[in-house]
N, C-alpha and C positions, 0 to 999 in steps of 0.2 A: 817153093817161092817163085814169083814172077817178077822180077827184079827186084825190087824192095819191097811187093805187096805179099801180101798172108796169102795165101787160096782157101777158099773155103771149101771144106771137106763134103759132098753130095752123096750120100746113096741113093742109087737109082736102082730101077726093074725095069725089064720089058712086058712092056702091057701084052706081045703075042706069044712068049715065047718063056716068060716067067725066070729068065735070065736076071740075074743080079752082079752087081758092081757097084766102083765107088770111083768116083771125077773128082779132082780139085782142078777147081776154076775158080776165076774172080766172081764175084756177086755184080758186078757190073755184068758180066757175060751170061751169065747163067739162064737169063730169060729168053737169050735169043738163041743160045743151046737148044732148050727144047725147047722153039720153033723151027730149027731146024732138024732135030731128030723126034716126031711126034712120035715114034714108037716107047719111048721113053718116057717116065716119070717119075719123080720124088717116091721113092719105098720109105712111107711112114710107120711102118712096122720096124726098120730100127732108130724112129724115135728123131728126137732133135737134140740129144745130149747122151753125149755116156755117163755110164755111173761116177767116173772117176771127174767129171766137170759138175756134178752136186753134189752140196752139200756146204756144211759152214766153216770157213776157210783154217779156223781155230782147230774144230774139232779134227777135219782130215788131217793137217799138217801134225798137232801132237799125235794122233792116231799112228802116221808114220813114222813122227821121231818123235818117244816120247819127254826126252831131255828140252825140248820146247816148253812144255806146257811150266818148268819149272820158270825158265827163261822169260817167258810172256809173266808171270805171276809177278818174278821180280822187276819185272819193266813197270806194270802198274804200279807198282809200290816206290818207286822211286819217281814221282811227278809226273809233271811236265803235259801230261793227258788229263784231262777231267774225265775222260769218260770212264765207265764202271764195265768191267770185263768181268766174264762171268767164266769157270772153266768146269 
């Protein structure tokens, strides 16, 4: 954290040297990062999400603890929601 802000997590590579690492910095900074270091760029080979940040929040959550999915079932069923869940 940078005082109360998030950082956002970067993988990088070195375009000479095929060196790999990872920066958190703020998304306010990041562009002037790389202008200041041009040997450096975005390594999109690992992607813009881990496994663990997709997916549908239902299915991971009972996936992990599955005494949820009984919990969510009896949630719909006692009002309050219109919407229709599906598990």
């Amino acid at each position: 954290m940078y005082g109360d802000l998030i950082l956002a997590i970067y993988p990088i590579i070195n375009k000479e040297t095929g060196e790999k690492k990872i920066i958190q910095m703020s998304v306010h900074d990041i562009q002037q990062w790389y202008e200041e270091n041009p040997q450096w760029q975005r390594d999109w080979s690992e992607g813009c999400a881990s496994p663990g940040e997709v997916g549908d929040w239902k299915n991971r959550l009972t996936n992990k603890h599955p005494g949820w999915g009984e919990i969510l079932k009896k949630a719909d069923k006692s009002g309050g929601s219109k919407s229709k869940m599906q598990y």
